[in-house]
Every structure is written in structure tokens, then in C-alpha cells.
ModelCIF file with pLDDT and N, C-alpha, C, O atoms, coordinates in Angstrom:
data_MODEL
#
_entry.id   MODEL 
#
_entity.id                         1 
_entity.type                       polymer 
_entity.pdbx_number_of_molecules   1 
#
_entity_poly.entity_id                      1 
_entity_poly.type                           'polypeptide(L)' 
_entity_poly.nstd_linkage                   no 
_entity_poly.nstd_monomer                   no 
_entity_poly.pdbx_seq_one_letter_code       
;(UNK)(UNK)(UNK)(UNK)(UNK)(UNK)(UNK)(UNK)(UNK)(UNK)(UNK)(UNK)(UNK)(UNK)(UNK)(UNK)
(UNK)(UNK)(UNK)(UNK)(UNK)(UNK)(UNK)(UNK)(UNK)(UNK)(UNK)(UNK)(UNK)(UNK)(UNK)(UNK)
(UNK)(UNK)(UNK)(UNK)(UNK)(UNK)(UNK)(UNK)(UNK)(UNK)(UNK)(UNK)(UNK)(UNK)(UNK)(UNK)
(UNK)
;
_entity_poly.pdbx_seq_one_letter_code_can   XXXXXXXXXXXXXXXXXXXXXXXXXXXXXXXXXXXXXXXXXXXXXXXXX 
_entity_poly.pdbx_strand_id                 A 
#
loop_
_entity_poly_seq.entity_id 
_entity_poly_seq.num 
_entity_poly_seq.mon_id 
_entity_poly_seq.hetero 
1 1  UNK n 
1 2  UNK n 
1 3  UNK n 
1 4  UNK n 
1 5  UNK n 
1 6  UNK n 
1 7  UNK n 
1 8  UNK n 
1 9  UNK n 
1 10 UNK n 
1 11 UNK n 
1 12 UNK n 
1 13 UNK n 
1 14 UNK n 
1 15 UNK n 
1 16 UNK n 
1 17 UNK n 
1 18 UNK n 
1 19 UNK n 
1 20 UNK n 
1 21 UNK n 
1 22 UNK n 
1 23 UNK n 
1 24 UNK n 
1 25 UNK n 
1 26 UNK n 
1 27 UNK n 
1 28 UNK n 
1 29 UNK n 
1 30 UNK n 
1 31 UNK n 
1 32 UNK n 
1 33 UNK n 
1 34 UNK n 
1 35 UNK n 
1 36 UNK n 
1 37 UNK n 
1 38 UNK n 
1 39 UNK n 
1 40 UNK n 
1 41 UNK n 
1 42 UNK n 
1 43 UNK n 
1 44 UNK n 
1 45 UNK n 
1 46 UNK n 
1 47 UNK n 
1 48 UNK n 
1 49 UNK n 
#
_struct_asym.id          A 
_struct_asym.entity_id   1 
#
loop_
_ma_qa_metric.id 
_ma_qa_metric.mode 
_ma_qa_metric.name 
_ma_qa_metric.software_group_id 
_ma_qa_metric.type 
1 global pLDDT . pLDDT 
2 local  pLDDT . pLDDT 
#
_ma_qa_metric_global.metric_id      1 
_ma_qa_metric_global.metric_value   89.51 
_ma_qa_metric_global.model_id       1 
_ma_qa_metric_global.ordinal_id     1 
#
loop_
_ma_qa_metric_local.label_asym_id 
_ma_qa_metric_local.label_comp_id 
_ma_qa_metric_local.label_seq_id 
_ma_qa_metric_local.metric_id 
_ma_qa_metric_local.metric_value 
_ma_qa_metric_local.model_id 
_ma_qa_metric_local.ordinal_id 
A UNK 1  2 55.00 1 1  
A UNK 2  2 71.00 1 2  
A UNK 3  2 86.00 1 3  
A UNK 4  2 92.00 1 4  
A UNK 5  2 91.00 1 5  
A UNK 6  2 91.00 1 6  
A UNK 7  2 89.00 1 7  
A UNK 8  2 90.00 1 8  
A UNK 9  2 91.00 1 9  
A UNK 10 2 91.00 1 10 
A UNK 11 2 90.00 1 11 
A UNK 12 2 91.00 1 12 
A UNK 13 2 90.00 1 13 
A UNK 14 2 93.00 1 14 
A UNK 15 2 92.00 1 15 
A UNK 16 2 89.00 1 16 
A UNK 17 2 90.00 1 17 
A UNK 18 2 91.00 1 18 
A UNK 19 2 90.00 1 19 
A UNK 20 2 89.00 1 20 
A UNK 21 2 89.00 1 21 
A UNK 22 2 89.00 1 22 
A UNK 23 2 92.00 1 23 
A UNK 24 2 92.00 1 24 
A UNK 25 2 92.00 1 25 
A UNK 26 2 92.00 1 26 
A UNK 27 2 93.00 1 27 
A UNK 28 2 95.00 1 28 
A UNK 29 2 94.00 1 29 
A UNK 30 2 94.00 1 30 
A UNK 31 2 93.00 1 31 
A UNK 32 2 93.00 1 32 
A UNK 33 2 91.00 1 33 
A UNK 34 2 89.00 1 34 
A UNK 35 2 89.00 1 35 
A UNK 36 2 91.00 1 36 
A UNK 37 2 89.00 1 37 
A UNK 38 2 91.00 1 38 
A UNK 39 2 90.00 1 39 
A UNK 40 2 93.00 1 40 
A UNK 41 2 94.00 1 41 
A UNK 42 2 94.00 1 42 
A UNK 43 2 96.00 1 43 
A UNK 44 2 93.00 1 44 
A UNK 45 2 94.00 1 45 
A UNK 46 2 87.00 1 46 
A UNK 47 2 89.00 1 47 
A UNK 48 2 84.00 1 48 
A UNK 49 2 72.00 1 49 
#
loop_
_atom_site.group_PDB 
_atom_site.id 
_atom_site.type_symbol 
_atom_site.label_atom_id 
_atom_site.label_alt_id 
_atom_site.label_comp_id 
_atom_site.label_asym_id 
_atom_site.label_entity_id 
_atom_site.label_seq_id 
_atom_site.pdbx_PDB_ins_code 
_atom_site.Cartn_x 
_atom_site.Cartn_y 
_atom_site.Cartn_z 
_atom_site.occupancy 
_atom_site.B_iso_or_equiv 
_atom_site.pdbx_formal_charge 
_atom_site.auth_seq_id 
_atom_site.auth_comp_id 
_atom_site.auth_asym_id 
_atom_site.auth_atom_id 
_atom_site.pdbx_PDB_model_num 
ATOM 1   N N  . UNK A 1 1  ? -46.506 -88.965 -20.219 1.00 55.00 ? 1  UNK A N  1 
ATOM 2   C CA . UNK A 1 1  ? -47.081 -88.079 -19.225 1.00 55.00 ? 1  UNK A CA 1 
ATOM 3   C C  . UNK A 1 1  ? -48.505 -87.750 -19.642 1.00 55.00 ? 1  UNK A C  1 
ATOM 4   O O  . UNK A 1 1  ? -48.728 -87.446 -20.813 1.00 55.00 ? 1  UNK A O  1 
ATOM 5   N N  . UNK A 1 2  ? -49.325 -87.789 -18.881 1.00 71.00 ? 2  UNK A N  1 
ATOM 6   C CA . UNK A 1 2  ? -50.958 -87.300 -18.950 1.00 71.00 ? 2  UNK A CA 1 
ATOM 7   C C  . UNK A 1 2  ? -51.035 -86.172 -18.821 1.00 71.00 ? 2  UNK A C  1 
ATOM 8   O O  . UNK A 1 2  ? -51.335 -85.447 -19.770 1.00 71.00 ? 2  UNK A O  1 
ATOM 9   N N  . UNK A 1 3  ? -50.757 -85.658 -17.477 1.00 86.00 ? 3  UNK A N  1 
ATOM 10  C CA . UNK A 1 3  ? -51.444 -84.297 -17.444 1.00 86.00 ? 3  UNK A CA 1 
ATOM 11  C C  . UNK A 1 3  ? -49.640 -83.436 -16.528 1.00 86.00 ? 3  UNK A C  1 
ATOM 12  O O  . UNK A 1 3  ? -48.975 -83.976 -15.644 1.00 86.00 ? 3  UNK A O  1 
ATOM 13  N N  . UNK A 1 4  ? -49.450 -82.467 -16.991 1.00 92.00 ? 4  UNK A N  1 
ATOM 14  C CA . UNK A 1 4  ? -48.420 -81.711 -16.221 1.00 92.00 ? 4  UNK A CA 1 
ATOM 15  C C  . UNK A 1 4  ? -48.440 -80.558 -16.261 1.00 92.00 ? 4  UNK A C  1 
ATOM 16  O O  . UNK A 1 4  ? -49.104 -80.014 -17.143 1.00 92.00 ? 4  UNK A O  1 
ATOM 17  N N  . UNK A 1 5  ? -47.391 -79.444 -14.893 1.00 91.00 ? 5  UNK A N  1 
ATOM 18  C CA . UNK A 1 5  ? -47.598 -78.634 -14.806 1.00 91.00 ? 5  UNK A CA 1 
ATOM 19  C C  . UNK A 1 5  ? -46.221 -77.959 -14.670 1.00 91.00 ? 5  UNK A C  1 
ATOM 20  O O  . UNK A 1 5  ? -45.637 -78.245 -13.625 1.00 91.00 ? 5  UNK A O  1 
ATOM 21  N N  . UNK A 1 6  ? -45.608 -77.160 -15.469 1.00 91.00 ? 6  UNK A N  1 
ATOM 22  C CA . UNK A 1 6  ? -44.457 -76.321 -15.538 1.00 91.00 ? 6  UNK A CA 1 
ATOM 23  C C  . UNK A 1 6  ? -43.303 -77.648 -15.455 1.00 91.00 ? 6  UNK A C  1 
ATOM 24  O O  . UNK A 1 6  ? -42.545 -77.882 -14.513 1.00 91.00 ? 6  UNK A O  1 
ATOM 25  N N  . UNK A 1 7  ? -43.414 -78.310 -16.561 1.00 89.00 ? 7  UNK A N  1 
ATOM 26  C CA . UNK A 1 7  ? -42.478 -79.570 -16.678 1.00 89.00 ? 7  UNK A CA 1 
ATOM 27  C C  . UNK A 1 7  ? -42.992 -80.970 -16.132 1.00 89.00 ? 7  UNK A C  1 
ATOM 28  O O  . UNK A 1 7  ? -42.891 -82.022 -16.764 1.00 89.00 ? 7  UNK A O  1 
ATOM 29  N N  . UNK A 1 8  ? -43.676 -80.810 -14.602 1.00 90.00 ? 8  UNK A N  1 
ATOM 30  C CA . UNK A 1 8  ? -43.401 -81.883 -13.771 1.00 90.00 ? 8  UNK A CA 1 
ATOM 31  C C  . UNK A 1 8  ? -45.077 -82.807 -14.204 1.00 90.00 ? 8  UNK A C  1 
ATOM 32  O O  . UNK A 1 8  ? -46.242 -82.444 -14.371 1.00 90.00 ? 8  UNK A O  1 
ATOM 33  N N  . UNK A 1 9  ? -44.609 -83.640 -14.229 1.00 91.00 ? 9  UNK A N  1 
ATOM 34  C CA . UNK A 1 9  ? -45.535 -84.841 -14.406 1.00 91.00 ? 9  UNK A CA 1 
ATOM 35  C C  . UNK A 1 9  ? -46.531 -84.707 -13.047 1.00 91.00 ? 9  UNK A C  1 
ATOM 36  O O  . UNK A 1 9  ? -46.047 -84.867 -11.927 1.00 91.00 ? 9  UNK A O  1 
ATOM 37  N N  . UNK A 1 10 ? -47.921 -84.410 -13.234 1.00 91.00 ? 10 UNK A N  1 
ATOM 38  C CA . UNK A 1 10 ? -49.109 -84.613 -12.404 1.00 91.00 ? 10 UNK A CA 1 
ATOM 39  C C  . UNK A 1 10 ? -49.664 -86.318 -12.517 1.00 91.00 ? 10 UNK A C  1 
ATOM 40  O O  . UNK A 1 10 ? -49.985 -86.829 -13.590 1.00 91.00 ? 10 UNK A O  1 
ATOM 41  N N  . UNK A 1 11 ? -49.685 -86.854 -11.532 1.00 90.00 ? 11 UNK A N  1 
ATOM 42  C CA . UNK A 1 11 ? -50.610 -87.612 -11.334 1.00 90.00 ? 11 UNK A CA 1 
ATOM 43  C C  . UNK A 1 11 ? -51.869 -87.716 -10.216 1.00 90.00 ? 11 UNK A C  1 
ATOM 44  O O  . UNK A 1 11 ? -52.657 -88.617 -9.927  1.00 90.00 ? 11 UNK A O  1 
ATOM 45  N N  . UNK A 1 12 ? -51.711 -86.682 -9.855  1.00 91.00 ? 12 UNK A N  1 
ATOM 46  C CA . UNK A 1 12 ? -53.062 -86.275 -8.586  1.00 91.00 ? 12 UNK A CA 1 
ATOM 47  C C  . UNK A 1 12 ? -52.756 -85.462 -7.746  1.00 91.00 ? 12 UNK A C  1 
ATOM 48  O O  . UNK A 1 12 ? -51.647 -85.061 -7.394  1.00 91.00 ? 12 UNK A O  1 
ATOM 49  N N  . UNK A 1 13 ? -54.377 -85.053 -7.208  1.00 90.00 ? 13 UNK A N  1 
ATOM 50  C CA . UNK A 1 13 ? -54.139 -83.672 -6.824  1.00 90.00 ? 13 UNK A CA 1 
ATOM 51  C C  . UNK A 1 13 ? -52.883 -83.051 -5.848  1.00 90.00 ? 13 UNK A C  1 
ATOM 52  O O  . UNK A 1 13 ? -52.381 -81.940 -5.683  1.00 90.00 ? 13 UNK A O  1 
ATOM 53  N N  . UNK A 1 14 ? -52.717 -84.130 -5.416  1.00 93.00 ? 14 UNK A N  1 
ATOM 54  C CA . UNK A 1 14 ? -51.133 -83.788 -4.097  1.00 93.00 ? 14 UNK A CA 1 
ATOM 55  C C  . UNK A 1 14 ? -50.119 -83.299 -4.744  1.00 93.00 ? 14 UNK A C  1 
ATOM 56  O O  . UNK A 1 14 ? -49.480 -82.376 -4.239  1.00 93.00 ? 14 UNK A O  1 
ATOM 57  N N  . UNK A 1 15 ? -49.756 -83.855 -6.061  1.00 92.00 ? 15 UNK A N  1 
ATOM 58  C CA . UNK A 1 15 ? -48.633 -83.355 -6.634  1.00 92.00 ? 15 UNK A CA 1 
ATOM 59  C C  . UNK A 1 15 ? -48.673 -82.320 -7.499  1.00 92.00 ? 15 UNK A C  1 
ATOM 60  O O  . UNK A 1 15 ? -47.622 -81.884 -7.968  1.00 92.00 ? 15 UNK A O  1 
ATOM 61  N N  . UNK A 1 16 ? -50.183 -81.654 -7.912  1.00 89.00 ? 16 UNK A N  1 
ATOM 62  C CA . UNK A 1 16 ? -50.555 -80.831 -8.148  1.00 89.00 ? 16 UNK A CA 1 
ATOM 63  C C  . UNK A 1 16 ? -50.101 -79.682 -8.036  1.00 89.00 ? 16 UNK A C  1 
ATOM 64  O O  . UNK A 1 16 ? -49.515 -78.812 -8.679  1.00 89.00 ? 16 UNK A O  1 
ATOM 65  N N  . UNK A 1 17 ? -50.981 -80.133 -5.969  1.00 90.00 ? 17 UNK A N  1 
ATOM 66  C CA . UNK A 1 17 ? -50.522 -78.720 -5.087  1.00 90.00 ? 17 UNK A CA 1 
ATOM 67  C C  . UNK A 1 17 ? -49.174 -78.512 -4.979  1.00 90.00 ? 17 UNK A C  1 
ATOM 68  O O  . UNK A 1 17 ? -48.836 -77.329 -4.922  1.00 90.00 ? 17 UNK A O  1 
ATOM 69  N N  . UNK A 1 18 ? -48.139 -79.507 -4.927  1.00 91.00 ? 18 UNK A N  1 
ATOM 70  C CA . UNK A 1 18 ? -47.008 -79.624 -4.563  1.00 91.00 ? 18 UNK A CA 1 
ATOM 71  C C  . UNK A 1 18 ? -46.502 -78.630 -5.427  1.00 91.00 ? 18 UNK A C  1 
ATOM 72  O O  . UNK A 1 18 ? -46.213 -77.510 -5.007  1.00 91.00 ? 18 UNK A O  1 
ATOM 73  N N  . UNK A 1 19 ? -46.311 -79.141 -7.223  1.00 90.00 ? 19 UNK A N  1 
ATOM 74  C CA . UNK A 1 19 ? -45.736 -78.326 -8.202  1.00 90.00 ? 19 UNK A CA 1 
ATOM 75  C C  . UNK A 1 19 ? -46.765 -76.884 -8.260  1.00 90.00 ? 19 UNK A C  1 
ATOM 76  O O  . UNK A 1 19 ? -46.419 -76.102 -9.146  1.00 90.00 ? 19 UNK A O  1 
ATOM 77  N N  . UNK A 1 20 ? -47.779 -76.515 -7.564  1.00 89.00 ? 20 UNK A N  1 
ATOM 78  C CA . UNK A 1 20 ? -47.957 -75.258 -7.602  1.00 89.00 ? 20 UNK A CA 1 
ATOM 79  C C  . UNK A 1 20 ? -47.503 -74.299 -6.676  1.00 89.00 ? 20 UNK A C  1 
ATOM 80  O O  . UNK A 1 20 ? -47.314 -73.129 -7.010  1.00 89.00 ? 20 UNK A O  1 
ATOM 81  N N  . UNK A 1 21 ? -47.315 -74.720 -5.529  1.00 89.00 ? 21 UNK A N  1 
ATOM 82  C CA . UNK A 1 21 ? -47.092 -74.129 -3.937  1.00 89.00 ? 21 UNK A CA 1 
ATOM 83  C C  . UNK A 1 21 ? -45.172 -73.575 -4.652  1.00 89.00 ? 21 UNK A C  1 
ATOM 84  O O  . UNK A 1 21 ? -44.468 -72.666 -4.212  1.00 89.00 ? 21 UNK A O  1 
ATOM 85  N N  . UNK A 1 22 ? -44.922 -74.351 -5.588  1.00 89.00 ? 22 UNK A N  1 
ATOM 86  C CA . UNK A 1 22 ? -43.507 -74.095 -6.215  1.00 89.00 ? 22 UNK A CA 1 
ATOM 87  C C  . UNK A 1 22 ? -43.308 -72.770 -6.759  1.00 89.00 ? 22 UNK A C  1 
ATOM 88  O O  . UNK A 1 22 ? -42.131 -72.428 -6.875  1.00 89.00 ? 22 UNK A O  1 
ATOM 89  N N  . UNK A 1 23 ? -44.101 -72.042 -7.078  1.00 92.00 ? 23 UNK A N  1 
ATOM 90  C CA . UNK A 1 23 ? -44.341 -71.113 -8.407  1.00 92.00 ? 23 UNK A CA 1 
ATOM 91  C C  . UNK A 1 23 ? -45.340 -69.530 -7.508  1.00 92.00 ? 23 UNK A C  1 
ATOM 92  O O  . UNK A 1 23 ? -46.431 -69.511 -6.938  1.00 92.00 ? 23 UNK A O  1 
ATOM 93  N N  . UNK A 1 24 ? -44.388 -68.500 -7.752  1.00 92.00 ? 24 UNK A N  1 
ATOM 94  C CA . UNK A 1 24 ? -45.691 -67.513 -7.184  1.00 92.00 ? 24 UNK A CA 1 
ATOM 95  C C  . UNK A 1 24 ? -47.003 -67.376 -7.752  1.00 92.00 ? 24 UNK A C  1 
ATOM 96  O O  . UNK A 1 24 ? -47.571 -68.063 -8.601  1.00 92.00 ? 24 UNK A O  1 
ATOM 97  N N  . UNK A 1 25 ? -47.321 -66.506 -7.214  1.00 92.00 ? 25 UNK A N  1 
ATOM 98  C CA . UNK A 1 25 ? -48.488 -65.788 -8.248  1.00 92.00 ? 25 UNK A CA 1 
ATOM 99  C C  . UNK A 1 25 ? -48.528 -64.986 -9.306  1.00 92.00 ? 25 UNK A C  1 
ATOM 100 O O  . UNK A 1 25 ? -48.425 -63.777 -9.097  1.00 92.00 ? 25 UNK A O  1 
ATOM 101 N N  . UNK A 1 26 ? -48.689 -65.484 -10.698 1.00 92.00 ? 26 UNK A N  1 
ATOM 102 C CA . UNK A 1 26 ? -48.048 -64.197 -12.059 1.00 92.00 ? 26 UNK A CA 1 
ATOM 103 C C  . UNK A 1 26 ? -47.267 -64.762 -12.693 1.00 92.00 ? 26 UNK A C  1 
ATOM 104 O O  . UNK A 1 26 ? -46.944 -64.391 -13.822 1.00 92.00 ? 26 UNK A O  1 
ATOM 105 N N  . UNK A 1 27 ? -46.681 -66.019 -11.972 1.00 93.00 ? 27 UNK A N  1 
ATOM 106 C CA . UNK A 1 27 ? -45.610 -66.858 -12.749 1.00 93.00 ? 27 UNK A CA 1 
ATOM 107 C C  . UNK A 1 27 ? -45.952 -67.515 -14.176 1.00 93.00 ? 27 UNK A C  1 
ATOM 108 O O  . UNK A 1 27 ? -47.000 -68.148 -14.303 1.00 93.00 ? 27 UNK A O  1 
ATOM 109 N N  . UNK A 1 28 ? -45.158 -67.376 -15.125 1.00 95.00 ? 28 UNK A N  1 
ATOM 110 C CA . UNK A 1 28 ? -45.880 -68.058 -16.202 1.00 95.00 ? 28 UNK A CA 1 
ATOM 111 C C  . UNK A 1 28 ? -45.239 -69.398 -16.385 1.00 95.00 ? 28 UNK A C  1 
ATOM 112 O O  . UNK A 1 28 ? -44.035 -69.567 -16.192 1.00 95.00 ? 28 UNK A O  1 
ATOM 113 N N  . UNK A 1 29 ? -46.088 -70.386 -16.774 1.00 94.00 ? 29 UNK A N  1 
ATOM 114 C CA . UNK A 1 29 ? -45.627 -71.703 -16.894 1.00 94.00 ? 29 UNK A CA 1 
ATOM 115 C C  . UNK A 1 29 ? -46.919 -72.193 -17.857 1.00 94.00 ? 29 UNK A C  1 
ATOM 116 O O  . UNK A 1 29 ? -47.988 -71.659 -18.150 1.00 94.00 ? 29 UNK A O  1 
ATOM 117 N N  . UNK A 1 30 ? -46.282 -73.488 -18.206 1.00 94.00 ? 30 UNK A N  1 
ATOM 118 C CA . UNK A 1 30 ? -47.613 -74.277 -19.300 1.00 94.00 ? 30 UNK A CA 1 
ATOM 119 C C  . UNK A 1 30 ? -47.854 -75.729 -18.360 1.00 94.00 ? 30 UNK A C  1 
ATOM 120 O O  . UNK A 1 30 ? -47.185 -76.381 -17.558 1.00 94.00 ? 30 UNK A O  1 
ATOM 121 N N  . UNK A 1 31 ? -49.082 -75.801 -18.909 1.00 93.00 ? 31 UNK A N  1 
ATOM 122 C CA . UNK A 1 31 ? -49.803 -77.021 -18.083 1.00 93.00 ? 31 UNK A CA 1 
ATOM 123 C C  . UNK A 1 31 ? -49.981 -78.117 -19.750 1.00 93.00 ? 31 UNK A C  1 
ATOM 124 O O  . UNK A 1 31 ? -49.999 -77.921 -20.966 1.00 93.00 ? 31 UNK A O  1 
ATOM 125 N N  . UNK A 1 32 ? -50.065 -79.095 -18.936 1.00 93.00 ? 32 UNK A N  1 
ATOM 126 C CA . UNK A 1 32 ? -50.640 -80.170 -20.294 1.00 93.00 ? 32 UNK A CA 1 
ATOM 127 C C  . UNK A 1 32 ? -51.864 -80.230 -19.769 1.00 93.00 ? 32 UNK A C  1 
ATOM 128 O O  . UNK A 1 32 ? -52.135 -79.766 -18.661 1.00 93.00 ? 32 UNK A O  1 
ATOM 129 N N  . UNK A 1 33 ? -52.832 -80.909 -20.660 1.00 91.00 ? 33 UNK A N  1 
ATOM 130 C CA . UNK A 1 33 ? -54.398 -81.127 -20.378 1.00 91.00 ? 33 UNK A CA 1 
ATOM 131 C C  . UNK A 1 33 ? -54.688 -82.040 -21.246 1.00 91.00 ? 33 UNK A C  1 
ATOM 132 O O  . UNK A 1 33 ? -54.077 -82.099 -22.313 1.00 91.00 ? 33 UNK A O  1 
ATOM 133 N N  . UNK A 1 34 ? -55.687 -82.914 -20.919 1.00 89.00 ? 34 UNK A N  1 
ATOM 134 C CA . UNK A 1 34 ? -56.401 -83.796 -22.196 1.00 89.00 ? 34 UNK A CA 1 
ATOM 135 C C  . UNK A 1 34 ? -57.651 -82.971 -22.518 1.00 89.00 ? 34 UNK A C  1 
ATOM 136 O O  . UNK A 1 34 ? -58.492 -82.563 -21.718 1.00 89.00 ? 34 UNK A O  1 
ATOM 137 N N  . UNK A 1 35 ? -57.617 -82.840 -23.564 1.00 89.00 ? 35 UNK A N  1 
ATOM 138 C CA . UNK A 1 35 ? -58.842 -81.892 -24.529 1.00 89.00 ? 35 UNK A CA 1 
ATOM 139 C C  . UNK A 1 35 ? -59.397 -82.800 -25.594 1.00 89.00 ? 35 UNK A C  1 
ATOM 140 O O  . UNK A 1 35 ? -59.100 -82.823 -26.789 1.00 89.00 ? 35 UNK A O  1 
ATOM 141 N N  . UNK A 1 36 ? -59.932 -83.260 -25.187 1.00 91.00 ? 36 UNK A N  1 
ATOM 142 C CA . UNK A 1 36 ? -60.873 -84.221 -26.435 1.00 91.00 ? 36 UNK A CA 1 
ATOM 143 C C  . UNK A 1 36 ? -60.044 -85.705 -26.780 1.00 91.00 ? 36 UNK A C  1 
ATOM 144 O O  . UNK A 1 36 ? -60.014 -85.976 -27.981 1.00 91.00 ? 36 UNK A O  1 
ATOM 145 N N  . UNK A 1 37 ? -59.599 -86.354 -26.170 1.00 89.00 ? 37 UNK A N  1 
ATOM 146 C CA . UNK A 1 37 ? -58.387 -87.179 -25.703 1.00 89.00 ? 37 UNK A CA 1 
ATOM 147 C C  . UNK A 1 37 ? -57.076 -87.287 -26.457 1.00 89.00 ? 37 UNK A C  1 
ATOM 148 O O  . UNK A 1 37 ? -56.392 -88.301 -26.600 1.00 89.00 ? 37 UNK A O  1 
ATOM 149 N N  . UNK A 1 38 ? -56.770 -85.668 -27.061 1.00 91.00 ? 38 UNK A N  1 
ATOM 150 C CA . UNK A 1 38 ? -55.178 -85.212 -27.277 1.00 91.00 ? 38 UNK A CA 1 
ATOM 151 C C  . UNK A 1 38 ? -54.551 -84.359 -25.890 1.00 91.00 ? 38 UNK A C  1 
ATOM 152 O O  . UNK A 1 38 ? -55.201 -83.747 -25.042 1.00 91.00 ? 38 UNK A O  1 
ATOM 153 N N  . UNK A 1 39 ? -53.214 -84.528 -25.971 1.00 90.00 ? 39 UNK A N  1 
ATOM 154 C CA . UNK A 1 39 ? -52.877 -83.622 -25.099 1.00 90.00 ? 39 UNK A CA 1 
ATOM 155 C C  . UNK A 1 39 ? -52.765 -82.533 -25.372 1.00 90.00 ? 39 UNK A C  1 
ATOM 156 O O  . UNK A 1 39 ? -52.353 -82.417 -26.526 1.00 90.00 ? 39 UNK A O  1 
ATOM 157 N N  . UNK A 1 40 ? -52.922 -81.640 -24.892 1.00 93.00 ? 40 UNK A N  1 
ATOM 158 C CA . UNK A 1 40 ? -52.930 -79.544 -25.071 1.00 93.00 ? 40 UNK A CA 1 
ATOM 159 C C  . UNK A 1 40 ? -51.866 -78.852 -24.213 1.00 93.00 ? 40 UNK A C  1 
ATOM 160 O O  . UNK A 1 40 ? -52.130 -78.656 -23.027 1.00 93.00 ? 40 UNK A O  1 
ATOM 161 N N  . UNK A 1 41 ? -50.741 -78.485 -24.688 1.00 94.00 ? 41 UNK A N  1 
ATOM 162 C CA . UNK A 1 41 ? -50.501 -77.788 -23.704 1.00 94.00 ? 41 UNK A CA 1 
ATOM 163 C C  . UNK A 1 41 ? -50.186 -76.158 -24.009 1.00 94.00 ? 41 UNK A C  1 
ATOM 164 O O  . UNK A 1 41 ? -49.688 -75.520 -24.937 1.00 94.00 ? 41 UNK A O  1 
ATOM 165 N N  . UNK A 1 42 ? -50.891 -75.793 -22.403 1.00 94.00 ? 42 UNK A N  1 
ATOM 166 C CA . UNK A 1 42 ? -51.223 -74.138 -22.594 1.00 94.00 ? 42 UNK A CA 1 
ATOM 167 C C  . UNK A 1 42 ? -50.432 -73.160 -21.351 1.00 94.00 ? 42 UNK A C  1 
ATOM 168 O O  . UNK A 1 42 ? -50.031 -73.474 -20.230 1.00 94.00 ? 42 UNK A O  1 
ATOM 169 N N  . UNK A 1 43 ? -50.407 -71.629 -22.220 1.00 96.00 ? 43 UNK A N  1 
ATOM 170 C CA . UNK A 1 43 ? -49.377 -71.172 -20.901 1.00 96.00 ? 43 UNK A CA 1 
ATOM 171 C C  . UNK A 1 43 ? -50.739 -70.765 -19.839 1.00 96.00 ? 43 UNK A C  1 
ATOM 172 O O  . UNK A 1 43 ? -51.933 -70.888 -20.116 1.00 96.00 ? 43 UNK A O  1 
ATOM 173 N N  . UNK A 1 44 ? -50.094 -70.215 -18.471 1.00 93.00 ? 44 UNK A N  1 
ATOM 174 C CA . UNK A 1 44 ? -51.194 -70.364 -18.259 1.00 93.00 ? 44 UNK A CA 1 
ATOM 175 C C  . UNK A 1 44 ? -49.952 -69.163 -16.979 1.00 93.00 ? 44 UNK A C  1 
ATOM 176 O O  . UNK A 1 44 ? -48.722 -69.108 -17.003 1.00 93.00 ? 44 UNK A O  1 
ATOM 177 N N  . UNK A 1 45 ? -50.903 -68.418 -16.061 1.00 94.00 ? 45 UNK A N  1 
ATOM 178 C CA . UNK A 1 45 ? -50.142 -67.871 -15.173 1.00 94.00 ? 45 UNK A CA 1 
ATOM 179 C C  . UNK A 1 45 ? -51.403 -67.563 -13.847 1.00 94.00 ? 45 UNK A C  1 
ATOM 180 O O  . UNK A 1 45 ? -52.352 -66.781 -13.893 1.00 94.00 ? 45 UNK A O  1 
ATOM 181 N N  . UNK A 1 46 ? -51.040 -68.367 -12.872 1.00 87.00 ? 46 UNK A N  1 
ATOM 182 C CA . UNK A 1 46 ? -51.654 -68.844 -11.646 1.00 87.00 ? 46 UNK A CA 1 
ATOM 183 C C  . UNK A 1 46 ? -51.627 -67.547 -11.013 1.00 87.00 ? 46 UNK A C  1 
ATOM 184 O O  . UNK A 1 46 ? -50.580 -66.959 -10.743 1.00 87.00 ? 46 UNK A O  1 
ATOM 185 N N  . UNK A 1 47 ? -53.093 -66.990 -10.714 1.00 89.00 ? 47 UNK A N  1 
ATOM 186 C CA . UNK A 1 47 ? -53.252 -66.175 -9.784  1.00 89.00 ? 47 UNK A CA 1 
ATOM 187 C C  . UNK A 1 47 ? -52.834 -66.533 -8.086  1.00 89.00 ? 47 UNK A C  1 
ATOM 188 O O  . UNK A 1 47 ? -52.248 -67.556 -7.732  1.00 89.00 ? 47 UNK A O  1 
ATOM 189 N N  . UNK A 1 48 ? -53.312 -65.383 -7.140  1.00 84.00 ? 48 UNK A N  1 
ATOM 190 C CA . UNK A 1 48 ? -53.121 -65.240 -5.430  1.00 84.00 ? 48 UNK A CA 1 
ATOM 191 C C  . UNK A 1 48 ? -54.402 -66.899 -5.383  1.00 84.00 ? 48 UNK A C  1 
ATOM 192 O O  . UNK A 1 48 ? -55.115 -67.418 -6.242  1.00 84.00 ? 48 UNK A O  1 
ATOM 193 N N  . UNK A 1 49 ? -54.185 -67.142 -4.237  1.00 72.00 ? 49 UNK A N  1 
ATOM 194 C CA . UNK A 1 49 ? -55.356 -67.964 -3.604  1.00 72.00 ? 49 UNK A CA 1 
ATOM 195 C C  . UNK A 1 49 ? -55.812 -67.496 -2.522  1.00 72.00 ? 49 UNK A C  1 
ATOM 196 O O  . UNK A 1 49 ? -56.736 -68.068 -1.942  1.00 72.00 ? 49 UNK A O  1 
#
């Protein structure tokens, strides 16, 4: 997996939105990220839009 968000494997922005539209606002979950080309993963808790 490259990049993910609260478990689910991201591969572009659609599935992104998808696994976010999942989750309220305040929810805490961890994202993966590439940071210097390791993966990182951080908690992270998604504000309102």
C-alpha cells in the first residue's frame, strides 16, 4: 500500500473522498503518507468542510 486512510488503501483522489465521506468530523483515524520516500503513518482527525 502507498498511501492510506483509516485502513483503506488510497489510490486517487476518488477513493480518497470515498474513505473520507465514511468518517465524521473529529473522527480519529491514521493516514499513511510518503515522507521522504518512507511511509509515515499519522493520526490525524478530519475537520467540517
Amino acid at each position: 500500500m502507498g498511501f492510506g486512510f483509516a485502513g483503506r488503501a488510497i489510490g486517487d483522489l476518488y477513493e480518497y473522498t470515498c474513505a473520507l465521506r465514511g468518517h465524521d468530523p473529529g473522527d480519529r483515524v491514521e493516514i499513511v503518507v510518503l515522507q521522504e520516500g518512507e511511509r509515515v503513518t499519522l493520526p490525524v482527525a478530519p475537520g467540517r468542510r
